[in-house]
N, CA and C atoms as a LAMMPS dump frame, in Angstrom:
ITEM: TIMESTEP
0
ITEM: NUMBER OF ATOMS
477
ITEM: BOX BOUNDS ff ff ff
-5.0000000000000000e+02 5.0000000000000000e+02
-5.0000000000000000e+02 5.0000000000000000e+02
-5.0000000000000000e+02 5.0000000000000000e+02
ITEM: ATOMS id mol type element x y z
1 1 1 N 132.867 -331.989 -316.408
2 1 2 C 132.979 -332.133 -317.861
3 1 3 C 134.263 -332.894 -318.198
4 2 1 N 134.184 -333.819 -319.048
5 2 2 C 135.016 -334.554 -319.709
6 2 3 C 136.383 -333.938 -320.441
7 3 1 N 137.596 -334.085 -320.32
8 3 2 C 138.709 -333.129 -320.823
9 3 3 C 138.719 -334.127 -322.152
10 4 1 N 138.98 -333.206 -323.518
11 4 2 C 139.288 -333.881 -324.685
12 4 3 C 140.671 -334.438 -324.904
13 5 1 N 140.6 -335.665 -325.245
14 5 2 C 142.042 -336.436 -325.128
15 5 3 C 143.105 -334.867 -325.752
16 6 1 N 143.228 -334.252 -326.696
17 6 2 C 144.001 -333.002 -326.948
18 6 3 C 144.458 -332.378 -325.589
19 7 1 N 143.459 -331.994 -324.546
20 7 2 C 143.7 -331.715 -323.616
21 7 3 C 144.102 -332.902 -322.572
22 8 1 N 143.859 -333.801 -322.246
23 8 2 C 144.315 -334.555 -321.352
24 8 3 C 146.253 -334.972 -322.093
25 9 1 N 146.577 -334.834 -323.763
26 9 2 C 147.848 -334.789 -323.509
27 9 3 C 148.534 -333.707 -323.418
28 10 1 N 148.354 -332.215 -324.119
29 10 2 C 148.866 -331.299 -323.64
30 10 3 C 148.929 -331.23 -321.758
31 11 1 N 147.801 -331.285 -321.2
32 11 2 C 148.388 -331.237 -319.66
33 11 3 C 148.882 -332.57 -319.076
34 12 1 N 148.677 -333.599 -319.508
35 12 2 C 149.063 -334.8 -318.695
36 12 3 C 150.449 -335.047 -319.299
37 13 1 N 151.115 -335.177 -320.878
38 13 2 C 152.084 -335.387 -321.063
39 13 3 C 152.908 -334.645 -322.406
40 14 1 N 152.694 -333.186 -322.008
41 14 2 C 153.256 -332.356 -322.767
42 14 3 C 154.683 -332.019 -322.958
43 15 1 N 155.619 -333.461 -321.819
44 15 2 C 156.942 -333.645 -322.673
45 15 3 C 157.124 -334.461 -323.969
46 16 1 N 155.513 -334.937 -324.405
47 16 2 C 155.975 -336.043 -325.237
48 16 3 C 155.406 -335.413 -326.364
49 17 1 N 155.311 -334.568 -326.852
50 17 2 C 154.83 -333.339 -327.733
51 17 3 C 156.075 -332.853 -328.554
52 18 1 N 155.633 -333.587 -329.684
53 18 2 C 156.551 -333.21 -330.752
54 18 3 C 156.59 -331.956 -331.447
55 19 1 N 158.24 -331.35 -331.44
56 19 2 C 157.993 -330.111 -332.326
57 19 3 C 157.6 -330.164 -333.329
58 20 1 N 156.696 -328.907 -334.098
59 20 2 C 156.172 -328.872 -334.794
60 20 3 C 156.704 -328.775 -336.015
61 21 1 N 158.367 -327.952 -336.536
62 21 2 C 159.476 -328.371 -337.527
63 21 3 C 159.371 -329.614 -337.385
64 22 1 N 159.773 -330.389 -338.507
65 22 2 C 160.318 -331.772 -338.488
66 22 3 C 161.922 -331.724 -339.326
67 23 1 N 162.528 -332.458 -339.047
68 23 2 C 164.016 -332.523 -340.258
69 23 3 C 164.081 -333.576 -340.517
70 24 1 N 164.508 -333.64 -341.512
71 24 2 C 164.658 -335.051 -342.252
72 24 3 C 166.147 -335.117 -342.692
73 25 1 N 166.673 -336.248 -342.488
74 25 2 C 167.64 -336.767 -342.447
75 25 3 C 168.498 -335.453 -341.554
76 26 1 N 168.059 -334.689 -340.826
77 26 2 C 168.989 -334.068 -340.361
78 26 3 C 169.212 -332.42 -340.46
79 27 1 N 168.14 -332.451 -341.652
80 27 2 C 168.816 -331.018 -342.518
81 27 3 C 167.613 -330.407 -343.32
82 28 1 N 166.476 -330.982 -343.611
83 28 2 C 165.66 -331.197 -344.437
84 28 3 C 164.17 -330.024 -343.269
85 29 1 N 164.01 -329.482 -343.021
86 29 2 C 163.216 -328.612 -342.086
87 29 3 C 161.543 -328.883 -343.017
88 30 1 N 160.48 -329.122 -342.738
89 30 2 C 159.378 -329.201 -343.368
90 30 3 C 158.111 -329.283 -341.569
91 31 1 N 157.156 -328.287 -342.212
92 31 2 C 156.016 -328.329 -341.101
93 31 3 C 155.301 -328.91 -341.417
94 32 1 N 154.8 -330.233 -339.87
95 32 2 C 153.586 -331.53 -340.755
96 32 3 C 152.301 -330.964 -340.387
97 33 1 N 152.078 -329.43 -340.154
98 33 2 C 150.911 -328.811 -340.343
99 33 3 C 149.589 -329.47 -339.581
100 34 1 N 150.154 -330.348 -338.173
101 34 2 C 149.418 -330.725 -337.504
102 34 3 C 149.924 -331.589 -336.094
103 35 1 N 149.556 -331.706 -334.907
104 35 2 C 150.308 -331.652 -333.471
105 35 3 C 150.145 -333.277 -333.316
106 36 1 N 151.795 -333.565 -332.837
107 36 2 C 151.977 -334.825 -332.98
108 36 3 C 152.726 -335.138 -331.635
109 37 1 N 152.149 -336.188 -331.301
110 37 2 C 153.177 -336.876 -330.007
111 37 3 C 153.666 -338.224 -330.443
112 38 1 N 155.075 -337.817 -329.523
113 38 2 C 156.119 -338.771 -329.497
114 38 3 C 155.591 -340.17 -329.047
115 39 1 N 155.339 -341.124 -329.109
116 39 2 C 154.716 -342.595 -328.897
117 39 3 C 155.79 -342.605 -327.844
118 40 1 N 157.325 -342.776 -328.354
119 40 2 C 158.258 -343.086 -327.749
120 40 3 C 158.683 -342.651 -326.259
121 41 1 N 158.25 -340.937 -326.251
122 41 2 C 158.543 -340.663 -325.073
123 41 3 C 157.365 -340.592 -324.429
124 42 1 N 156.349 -340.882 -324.906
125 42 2 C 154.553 -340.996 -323.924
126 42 3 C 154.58 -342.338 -323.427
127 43 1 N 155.653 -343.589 -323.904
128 43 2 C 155.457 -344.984 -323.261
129 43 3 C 156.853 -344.412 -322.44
130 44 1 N 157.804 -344.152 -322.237
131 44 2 C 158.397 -343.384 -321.2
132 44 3 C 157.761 -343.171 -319.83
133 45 1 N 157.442 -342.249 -319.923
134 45 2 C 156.361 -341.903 -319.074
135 45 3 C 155.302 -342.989 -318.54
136 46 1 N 154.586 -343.488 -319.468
137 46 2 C 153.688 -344.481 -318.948
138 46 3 C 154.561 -346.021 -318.246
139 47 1 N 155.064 -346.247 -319.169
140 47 2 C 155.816 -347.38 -318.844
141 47 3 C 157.351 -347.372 -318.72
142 48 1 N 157.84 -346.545 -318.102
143 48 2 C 159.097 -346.428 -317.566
144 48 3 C 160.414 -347.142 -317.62
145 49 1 N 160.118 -348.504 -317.235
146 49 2 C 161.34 -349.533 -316.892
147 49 3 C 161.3 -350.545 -317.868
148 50 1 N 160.579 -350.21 -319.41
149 50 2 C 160.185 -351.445 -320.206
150 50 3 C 161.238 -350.215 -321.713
151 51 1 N 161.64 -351.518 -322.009
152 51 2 C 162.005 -350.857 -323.894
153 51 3 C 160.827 -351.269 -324.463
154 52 1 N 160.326 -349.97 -325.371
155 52 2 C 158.956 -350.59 -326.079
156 52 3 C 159.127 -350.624 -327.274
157 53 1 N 160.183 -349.592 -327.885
158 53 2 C 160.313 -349.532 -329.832
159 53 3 C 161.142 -350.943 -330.284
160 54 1 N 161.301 -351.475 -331.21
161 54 2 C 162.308 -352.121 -331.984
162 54 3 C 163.151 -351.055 -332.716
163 55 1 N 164.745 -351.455 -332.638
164 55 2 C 165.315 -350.677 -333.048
165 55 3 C 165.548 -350.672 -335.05
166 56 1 N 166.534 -349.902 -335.382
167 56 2 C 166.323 -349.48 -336.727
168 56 3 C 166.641 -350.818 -337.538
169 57 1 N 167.557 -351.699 -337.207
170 57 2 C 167.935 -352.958 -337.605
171 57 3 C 167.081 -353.984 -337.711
172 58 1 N 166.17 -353.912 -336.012
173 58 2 C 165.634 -354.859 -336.084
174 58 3 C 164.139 -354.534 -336.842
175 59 1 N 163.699 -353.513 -337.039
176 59 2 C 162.523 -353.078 -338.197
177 59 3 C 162.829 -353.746 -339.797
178 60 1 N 164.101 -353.454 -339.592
179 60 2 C 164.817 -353.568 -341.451
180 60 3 C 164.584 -355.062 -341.207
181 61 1 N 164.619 -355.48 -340.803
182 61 2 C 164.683 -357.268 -340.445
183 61 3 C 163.082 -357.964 -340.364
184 62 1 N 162.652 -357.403 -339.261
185 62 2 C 160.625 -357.17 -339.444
186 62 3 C 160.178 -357.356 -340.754
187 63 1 N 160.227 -355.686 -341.528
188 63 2 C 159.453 -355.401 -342.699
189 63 3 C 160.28 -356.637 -343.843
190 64 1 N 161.673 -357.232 -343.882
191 64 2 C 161.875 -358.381 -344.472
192 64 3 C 161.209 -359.447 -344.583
193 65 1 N 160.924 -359.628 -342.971
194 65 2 C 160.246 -360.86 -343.01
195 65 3 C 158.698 -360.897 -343.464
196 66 1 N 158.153 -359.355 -343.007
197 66 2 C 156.797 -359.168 -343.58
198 66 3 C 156.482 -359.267 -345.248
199 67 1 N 157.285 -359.078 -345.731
200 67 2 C 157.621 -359.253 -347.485
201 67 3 C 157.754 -360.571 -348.042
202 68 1 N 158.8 -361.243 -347.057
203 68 2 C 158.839 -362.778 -347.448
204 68 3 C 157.374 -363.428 -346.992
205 69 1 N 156.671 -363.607 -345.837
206 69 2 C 155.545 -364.145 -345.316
207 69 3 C 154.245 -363.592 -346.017
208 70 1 N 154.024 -362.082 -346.236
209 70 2 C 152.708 -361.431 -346.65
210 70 3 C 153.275 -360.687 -347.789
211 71 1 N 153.379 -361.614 -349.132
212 71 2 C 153.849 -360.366 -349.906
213 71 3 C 152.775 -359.563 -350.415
214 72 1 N 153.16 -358.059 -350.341
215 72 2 C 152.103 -356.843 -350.582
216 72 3 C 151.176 -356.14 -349.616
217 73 1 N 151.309 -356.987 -348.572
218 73 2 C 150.979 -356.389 -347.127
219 73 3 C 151.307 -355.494 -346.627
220 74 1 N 152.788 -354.741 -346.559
221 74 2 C 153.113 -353.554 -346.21
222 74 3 C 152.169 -352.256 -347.137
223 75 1 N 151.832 -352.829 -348.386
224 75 2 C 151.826 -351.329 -349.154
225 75 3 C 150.206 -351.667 -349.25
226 76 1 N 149.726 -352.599 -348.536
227 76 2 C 148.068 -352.516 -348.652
228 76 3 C 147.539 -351.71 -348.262
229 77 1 N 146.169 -351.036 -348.665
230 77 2 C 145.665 -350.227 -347.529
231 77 3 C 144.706 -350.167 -346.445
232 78 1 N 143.675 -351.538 -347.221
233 78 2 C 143.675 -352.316 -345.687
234 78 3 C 144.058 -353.474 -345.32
235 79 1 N 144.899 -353.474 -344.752
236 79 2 C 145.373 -354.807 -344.251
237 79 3 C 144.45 -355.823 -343.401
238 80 1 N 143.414 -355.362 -343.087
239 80 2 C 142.266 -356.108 -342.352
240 80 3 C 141.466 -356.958 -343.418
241 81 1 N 141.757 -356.122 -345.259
242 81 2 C 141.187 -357.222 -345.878
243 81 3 C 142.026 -358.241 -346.801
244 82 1 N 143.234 -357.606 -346.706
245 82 2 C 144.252 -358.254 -347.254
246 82 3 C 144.575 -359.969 -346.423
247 83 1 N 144.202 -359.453 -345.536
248 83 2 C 144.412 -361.055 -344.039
249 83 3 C 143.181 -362.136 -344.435
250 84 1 N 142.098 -361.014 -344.876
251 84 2 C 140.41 -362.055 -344.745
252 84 3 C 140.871 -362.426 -346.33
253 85 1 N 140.82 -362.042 -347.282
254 85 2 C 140.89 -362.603 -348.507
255 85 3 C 142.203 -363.721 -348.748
256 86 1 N 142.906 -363.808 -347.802
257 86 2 C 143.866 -364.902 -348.155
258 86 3 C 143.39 -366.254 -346.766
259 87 1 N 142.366 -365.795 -346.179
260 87 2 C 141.651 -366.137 -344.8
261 87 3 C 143.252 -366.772 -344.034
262 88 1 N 143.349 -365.477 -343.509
263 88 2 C 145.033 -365.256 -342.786
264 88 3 C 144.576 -364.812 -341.401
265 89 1 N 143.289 -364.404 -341.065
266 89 2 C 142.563 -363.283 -340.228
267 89 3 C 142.12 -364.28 -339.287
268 90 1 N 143.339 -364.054 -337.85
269 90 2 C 142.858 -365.513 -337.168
270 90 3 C 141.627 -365.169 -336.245
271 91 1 N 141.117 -365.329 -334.567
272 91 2 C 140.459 -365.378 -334.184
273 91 3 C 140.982 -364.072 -333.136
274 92 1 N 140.242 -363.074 -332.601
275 92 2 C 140.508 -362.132 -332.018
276 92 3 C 141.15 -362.646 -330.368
277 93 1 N 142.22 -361.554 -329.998
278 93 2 C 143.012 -362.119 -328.703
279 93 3 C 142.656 -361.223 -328.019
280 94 1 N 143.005 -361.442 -326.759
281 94 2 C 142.949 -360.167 -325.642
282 94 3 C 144.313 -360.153 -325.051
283 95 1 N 145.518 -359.215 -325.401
284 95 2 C 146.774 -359.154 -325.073
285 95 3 C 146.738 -357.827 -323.564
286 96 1 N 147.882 -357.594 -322.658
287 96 2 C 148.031 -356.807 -322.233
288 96 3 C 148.943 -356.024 -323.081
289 97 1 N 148.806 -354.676 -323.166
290 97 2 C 149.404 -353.536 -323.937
291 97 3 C 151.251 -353.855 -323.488
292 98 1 N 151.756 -353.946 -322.442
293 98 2 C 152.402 -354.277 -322.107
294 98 3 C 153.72 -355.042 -322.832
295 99 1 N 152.901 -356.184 -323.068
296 99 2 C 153.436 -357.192 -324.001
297 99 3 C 153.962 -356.61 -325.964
298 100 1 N 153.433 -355.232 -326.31
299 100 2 C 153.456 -354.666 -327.572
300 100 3 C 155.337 -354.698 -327.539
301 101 1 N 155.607 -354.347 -328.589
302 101 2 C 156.668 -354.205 -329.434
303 101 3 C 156.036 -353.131 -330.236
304 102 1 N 156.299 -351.664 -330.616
305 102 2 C 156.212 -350.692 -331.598
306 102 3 C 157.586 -350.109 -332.211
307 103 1 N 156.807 -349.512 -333.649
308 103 2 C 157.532 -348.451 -334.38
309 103 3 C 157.645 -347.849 -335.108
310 104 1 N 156.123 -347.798 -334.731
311 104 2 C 155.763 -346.055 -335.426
312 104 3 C 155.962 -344.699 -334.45
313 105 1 N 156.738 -343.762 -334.514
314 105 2 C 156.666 -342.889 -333.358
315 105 3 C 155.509 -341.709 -333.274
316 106 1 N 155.747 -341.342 -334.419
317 106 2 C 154.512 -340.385 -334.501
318 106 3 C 152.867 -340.441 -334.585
319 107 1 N 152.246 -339.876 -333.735
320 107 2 C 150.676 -340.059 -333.435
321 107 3 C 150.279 -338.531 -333.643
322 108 1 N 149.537 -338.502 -334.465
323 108 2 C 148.889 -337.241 -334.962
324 108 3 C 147.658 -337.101 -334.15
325 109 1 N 147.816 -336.314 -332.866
326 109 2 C 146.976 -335.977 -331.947
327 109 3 C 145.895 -334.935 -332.104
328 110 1 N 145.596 -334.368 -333.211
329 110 2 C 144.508 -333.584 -333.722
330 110 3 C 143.287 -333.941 -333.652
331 111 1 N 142.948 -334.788 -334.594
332 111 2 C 141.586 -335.542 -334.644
333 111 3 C 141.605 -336.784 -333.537
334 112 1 N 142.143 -337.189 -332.721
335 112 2 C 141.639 -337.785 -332.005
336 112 3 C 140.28 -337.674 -331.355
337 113 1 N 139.62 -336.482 -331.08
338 113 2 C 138.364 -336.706 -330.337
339 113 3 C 137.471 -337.405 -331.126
340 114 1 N 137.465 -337.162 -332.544
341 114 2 C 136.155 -337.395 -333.683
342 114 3 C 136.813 -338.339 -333.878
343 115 1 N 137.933 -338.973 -334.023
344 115 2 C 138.535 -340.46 -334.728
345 115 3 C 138.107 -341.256 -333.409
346 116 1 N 137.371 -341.392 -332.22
347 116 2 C 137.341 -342.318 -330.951
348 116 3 C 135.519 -342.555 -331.225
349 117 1 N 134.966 -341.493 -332.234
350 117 2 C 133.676 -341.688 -332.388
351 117 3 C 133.249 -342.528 -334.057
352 118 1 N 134.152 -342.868 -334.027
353 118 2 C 134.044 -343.927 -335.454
354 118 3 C 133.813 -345.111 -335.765
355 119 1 N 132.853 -345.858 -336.3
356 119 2 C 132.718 -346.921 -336.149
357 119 3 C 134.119 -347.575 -336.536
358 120 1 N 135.49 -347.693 -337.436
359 120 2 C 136.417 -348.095 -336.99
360 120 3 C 137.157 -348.312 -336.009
361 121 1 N 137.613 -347.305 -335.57
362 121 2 C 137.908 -346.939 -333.78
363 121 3 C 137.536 -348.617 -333.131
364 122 1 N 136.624 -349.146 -333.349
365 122 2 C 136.339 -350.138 -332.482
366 122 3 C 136.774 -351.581 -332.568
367 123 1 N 137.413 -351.363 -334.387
368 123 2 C 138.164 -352.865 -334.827
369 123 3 C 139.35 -353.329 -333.743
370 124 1 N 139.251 -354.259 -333.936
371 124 2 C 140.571 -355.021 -332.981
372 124 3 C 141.877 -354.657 -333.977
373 125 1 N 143.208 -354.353 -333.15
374 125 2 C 144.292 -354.248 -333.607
375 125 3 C 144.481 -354.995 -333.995
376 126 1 N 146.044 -354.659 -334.93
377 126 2 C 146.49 -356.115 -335.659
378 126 3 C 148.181 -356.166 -335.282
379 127 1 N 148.697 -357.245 -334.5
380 127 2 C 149.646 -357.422 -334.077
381 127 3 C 150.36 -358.178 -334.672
382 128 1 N 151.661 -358.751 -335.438
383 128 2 C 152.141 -359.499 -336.043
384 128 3 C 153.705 -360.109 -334.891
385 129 1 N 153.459 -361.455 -334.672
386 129 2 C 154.056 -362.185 -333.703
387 129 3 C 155.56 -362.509 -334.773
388 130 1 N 156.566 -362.2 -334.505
389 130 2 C 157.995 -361.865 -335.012
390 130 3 C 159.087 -362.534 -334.004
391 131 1 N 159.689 -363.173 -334.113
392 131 2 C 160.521 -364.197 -333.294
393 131 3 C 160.231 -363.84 -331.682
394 132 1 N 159.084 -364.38 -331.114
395 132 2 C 158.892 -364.248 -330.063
396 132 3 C 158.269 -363.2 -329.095
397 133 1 N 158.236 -361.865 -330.521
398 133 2 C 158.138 -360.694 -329.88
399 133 3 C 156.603 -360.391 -330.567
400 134 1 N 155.368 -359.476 -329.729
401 134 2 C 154.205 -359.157 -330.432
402 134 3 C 154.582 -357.723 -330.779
403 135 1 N 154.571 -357.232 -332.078
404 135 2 C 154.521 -355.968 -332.729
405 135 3 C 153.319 -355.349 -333.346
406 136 1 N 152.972 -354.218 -332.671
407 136 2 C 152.022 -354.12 -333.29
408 136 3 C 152.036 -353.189 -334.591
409 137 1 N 151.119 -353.488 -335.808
410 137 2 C 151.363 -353.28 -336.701
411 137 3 C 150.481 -351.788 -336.852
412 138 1 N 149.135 -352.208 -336.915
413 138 2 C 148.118 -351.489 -337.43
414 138 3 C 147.358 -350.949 -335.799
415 139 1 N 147.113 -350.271 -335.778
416 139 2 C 146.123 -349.546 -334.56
417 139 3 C 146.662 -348.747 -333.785
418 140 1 N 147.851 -347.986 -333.754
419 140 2 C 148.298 -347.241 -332.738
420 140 3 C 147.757 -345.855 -332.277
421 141 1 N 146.537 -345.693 -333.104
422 141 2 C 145.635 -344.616 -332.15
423 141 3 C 144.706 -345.196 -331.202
424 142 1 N 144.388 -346.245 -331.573
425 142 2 C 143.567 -347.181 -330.594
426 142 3 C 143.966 -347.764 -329.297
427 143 1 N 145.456 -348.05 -329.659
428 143 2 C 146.133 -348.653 -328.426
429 143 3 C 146.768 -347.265 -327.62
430 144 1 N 147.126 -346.325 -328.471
431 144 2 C 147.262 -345.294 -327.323
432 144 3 C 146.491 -344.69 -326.738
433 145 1 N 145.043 -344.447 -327.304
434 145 2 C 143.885 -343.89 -326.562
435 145 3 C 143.462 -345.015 -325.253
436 146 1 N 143.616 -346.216 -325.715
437 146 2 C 143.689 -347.452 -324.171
438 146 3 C 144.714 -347.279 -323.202
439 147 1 N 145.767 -346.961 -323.877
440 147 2 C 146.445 -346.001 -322.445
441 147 3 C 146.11 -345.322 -321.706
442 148 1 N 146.38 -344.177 -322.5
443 148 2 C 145.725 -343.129 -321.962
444 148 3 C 144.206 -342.794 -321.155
445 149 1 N 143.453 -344.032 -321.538
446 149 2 C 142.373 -344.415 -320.987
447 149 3 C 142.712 -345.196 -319.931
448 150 1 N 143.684 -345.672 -319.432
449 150 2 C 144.224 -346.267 -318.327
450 150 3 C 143.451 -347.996 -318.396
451 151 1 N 143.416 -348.548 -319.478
452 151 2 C 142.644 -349.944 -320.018
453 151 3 C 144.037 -350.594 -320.2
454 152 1 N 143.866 -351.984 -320.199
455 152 2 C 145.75 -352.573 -320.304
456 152 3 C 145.722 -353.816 -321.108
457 153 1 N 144.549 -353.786 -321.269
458 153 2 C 144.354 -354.923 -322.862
459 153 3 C 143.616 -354.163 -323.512
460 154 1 N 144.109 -355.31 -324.771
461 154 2 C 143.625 -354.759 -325.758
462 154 3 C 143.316 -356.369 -326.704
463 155 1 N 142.018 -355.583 -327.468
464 155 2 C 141.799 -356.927 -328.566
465 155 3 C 142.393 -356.555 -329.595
466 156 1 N 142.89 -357.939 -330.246
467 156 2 C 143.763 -357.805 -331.472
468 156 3 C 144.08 -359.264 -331.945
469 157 1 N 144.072 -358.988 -333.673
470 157 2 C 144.039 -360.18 -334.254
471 157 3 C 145.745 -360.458 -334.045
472 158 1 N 146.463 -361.289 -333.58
473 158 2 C 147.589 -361.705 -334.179
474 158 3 C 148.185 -362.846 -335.268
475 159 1 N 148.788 -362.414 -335.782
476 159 2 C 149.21 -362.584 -337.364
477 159 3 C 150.596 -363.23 -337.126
């Protein structure tokens, strides 16, 4: 029988299992009332000898440039149609995971089993190419379930 991704990260990488308090700015204690892993320390683990996040500067610098290039793109809610209606939505790539830039840390590992049976689930990511570097923007349950699925590309529009 098949282990449910829930279970394949509690036993495969249950250092990267975020407490369930969160604090904000430090001081701020609030429960996000649902089990979340660290992105940051699960590409640790997977990918060891690579830096995978952009740091806090260079995000503030990112989401700048995403404002100047796509204005209203950050606060869209789908950005898959925000790309086709300005026909911005280039031709689908096949990247190795490898090659990502992230920074979002948190992955809300709950619904993953029923979110892998969705006809979304199957859209190509959306990566936005940033002085040299591929970041990915949109899909990080998709690209971590291809991990974790031990798959090392991934399709994705880059932007």
């Amino acid at each position: 029988m098949r282990r449910t991704y829930k279970e394949i990260i509690r036993q495969d990488y249950f250092s990267a299992i975020m407490p369930e308090i969160k604090l904000i700015d430090g001081k701020y204690p609030y429960s996000r009332g649902y089990e979340c892993l660290s992105l940051s320390e699960f590409l640790k683990i997977c990918f060891p000898d690579k830096i995978s996040f952009i740091d806090e500067g260079r995000l503030i610098h990112y989401n700048k440039y995403l404002d100047a290039t796509f204005p209203g793109f950050r606060s869209h809610v789908d950005k898959y149609a925000y790309l086709k209606q300005r026909q911005l939505l280039p031709e689908i790539s096949r990247i190795d995971i490898g090659q990502l830039k992230f920074y979002q840390d948190e992955i809300n590992v709950d619904g993953l089993d029923k979110l892998v049976n969705e006809d979304y689930f199957l859209q190509s990511v959306l990566v936005v190419k940033f002085e040299n570097e591929l970041i990915l923007q949109d899909g990080y349950h998709r690209t971590f379930i291809a991990i974790v699925d031990k798959i090392s590309l991934v399709e994705c529009y880059i932007v």
